[in-house]
Each structure stands twice: as C-alpha cells, then as structure tokens.
Chimera marker file (.cmm) of the C-alpha trace (Angstrom):
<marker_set name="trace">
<marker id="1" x="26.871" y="-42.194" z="-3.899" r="1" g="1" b="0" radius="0.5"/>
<marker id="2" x="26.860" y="-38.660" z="-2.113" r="1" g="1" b="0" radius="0.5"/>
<marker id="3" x="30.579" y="-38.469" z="-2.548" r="1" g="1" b="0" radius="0.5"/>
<marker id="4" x="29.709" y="-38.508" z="-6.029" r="1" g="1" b="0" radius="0.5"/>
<marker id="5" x="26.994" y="-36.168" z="-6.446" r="1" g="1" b="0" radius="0.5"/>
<marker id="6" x="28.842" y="-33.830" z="-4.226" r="1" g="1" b="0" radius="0.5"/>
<marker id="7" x="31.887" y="-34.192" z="-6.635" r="1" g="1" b="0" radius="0.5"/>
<marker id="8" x="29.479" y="-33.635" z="-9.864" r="1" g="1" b="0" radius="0.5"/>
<marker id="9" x="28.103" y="-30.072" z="-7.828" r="1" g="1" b="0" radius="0.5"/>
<marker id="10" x="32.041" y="-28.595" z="-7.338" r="1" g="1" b="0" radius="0.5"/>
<marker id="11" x="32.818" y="-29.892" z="-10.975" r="1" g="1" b="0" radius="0.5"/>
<marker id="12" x="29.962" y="-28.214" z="-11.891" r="1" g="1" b="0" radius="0.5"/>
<marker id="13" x="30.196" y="-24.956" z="-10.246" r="1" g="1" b="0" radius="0.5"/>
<marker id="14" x="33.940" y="-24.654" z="-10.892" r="1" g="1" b="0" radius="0.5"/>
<marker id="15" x="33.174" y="-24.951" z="-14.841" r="1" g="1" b="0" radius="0.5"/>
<marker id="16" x="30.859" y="-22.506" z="-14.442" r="1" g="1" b="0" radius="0.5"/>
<marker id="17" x="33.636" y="-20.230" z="-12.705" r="1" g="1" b="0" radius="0.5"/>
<marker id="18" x="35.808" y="-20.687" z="-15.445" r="1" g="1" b="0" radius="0.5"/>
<marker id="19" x="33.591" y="-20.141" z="-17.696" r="1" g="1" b="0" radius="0.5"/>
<marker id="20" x="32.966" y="-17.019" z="-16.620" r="1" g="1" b="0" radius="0.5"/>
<marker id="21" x="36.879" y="-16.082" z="-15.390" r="1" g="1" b="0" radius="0.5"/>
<marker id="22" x="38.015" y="-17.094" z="-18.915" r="1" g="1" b="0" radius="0.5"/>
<marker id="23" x="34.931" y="-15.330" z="-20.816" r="1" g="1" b="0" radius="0.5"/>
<marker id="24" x="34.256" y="-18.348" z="-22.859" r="1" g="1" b="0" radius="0.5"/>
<marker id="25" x="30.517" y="-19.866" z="-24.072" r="1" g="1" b="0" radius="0.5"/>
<marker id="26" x="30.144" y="-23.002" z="-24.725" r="1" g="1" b="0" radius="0.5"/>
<marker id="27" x="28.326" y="-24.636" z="-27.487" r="1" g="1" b="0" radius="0.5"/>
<marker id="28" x="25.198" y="-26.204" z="-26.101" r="1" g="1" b="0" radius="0.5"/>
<marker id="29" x="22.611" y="-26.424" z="-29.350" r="1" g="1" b="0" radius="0.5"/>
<marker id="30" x="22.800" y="-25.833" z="-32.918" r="1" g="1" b="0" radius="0.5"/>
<marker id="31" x="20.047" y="-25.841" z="-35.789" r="1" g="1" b="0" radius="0.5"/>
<marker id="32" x="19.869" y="-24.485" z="-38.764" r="1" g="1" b="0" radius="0.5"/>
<marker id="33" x="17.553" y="-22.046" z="-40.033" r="1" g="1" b="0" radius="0.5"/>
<marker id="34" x="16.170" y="-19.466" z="-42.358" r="1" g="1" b="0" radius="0.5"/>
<marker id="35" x="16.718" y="-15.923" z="-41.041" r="1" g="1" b="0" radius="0.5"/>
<marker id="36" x="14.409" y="-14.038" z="-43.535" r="1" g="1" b="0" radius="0.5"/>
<marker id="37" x="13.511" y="-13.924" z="-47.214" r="1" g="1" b="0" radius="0.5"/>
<marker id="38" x="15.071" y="-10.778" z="-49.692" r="1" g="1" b="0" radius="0.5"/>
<marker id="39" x="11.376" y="-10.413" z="-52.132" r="1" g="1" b="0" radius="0.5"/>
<marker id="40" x="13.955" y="-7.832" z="-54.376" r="1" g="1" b="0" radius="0.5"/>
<marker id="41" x="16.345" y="-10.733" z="-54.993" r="1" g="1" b="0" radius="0.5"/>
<marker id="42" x="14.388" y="-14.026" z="-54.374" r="1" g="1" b="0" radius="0.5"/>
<marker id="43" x="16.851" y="-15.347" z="-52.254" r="1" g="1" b="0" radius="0.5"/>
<marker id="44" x="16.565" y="-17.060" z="-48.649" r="1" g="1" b="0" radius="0.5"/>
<marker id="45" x="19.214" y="-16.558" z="-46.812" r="1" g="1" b="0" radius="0.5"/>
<marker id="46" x="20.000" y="-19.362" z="-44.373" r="1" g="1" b="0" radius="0.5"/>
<marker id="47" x="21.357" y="-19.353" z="-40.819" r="1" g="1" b="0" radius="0.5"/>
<marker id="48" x="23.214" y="-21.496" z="-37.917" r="1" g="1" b="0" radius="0.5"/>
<marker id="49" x="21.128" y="-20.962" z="-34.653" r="1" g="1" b="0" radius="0.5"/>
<marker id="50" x="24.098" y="-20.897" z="-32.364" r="1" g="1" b="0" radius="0.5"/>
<marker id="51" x="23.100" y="-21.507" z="-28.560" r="1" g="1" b="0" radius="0.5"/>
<marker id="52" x="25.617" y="-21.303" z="-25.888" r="1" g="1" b="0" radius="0.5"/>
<marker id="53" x="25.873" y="-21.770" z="-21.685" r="1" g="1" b="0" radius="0.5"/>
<marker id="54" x="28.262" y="-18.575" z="-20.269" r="1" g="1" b="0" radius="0.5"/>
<marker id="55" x="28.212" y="-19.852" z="-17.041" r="1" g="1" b="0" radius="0.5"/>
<marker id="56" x="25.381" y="-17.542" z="-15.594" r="1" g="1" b="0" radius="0.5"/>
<marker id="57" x="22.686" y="-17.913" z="-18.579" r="1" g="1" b="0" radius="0.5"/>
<marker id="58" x="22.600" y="-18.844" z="-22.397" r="1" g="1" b="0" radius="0.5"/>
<marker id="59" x="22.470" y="-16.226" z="-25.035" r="1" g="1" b="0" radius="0.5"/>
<marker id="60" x="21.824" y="-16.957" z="-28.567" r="1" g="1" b="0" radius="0.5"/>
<marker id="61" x="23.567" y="-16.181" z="-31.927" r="1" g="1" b="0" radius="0.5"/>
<marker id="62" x="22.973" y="-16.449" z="-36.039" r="1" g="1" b="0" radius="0.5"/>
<marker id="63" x="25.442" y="-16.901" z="-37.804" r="1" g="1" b="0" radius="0.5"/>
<marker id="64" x="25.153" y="-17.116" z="-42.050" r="1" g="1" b="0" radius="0.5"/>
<marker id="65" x="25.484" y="-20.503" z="-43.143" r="1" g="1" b="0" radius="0.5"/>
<marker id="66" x="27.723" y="-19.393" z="-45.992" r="1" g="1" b="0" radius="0.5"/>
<marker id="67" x="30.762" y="-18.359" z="-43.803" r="1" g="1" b="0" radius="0.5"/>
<marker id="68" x="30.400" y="-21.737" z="-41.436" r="1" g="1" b="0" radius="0.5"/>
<marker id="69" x="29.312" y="-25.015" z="-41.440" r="1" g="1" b="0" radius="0.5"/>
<marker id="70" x="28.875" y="-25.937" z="-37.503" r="1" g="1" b="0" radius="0.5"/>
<marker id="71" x="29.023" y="-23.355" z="-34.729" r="1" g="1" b="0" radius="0.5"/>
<marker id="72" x="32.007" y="-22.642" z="-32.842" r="1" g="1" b="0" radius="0.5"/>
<marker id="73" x="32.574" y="-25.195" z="-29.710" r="1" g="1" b="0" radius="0.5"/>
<marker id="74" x="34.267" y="-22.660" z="-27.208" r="1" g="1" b="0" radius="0.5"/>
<marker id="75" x="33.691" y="-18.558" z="-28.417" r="1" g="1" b="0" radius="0.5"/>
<marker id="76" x="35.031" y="-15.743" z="-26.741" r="1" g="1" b="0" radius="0.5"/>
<marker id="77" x="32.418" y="-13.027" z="-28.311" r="1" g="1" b="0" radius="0.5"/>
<link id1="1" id2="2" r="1" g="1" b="0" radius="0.2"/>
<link id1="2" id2="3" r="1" g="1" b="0" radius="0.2"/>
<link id1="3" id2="4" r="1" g="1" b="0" radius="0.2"/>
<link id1="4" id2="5" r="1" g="1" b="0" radius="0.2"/>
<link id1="5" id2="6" r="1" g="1" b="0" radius="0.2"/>
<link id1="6" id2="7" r="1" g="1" b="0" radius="0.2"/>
<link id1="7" id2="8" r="1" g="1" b="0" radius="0.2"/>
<link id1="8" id2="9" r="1" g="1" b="0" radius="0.2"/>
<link id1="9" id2="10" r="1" g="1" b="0" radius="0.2"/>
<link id1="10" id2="11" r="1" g="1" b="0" radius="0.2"/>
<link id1="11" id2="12" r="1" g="1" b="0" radius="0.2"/>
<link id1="12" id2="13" r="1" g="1" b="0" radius="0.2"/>
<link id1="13" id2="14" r="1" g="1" b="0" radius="0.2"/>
<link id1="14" id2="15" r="1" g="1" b="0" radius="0.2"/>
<link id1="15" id2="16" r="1" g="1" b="0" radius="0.2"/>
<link id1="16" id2="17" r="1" g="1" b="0" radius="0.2"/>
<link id1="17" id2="18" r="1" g="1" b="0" radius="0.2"/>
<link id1="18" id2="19" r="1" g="1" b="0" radius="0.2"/>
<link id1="19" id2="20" r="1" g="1" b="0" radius="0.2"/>
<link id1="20" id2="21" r="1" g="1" b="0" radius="0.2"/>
<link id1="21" id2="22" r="1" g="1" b="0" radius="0.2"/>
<link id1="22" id2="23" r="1" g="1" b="0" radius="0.2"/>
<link id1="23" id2="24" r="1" g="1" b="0" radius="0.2"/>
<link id1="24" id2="25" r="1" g="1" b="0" radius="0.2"/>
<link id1="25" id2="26" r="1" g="1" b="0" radius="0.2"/>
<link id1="26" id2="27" r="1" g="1" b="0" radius="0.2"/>
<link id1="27" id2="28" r="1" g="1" b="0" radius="0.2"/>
<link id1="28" id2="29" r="1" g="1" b="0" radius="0.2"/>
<link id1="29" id2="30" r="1" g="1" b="0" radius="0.2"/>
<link id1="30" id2="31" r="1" g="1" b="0" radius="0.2"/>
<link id1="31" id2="32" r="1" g="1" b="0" radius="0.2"/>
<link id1="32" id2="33" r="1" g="1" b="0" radius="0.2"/>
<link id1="33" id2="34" r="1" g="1" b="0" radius="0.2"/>
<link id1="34" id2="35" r="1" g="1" b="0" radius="0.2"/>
<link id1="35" id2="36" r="1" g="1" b="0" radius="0.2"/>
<link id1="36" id2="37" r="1" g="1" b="0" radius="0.2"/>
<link id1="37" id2="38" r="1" g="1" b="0" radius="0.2"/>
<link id1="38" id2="39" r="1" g="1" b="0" radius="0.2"/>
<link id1="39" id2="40" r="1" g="1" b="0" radius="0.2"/>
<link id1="40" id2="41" r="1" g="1" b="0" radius="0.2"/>
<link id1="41" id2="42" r="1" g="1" b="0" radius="0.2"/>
<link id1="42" id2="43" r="1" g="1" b="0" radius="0.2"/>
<link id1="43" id2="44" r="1" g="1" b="0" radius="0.2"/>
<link id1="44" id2="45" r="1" g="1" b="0" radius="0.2"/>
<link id1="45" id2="46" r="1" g="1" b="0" radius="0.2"/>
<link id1="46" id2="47" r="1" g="1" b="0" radius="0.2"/>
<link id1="47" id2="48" r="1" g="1" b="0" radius="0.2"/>
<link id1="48" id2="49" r="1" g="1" b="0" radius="0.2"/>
<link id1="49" id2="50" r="1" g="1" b="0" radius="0.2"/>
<link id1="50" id2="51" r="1" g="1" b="0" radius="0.2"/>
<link id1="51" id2="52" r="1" g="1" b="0" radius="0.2"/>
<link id1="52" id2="53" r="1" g="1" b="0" radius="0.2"/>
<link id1="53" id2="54" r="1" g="1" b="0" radius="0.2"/>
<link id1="54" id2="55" r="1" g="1" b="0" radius="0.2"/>
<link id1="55" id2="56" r="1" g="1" b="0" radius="0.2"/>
<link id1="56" id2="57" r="1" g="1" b="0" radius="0.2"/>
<link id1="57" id2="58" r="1" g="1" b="0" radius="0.2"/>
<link id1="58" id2="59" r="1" g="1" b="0" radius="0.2"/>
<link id1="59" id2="60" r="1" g="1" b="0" radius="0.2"/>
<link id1="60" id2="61" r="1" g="1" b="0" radius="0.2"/>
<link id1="61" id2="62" r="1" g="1" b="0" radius="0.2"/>
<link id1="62" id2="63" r="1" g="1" b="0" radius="0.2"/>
<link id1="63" id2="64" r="1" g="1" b="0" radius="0.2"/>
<link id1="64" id2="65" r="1" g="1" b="0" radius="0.2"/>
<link id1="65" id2="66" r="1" g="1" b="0" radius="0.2"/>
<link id1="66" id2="67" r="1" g="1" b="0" radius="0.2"/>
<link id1="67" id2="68" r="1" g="1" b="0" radius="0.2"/>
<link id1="68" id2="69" r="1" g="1" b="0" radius="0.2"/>
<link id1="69" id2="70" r="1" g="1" b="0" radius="0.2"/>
<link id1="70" id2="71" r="1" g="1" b="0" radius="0.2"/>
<link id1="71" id2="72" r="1" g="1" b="0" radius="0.2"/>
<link id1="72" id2="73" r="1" g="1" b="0" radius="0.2"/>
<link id1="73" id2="74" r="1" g="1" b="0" radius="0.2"/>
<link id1="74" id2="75" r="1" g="1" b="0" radius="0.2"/>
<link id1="75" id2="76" r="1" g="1" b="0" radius="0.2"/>
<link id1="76" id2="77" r="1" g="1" b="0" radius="0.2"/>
</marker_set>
C-alpha cells in the first residue's frame, strides 16, 4: 500500500514537471456562462468558463461560445 501511494506522489510530481517543461494546461473544469449583456443591441453574449491545472496553479479563461463548443483538453496559451 505505501509502494503505491509513493508511486501515485512521483506520477504526480513528474506530470506536474511536464506540465510545466512542455508549457501545457490541462483542462480541469468547464461551465458555461454569460459574460455580460450589450443594452445597445439586446444581446447576451455567452461564454465557456475554461479552468485549467499548469502544474504550479490554475488560471482561468472565457472563451465565446460561438467559436467553440467544449474547451480545449491540453492548451499551450
């Protein structure tokens, strides 16, 4: 059982490495919301809430629904 935990802390700590090597995020959450609403036009304009692990924190990023569905998996950004 210690072997294992041990092996799940080096997995762990060597994705994070790569992560960071490679300057890659990682998809962690996604939801969908609205950014803000135009009063001129009427319009809401809706977003993906795009939340992604770096390897040393997660940052956050909208992205319009209109040019994407989902959020990227894997970014380089």
């Amino acid at each position: 059982m210690k072997k294992k935990i041990i092996y799940l802390i080096i997995g762990f700590i060597i994705f994070c490495l790569l992560l960071l090597i490679f300057d890659t995020k990682v998809l962690m959450y996604e939801s969908k919301g609205i950014s803000y609403y135009d009063p001129f036009k009427k319009t809401k304009n809706e977003t993906l809430d795009c939340k992604y692990f770096t390897g040393r924190n997660f940052v956050s990023r909208n992205i319009p629904i209109s040019s994407r569905d989902t959020c990227p998996f894997l970014t380089k950004e």
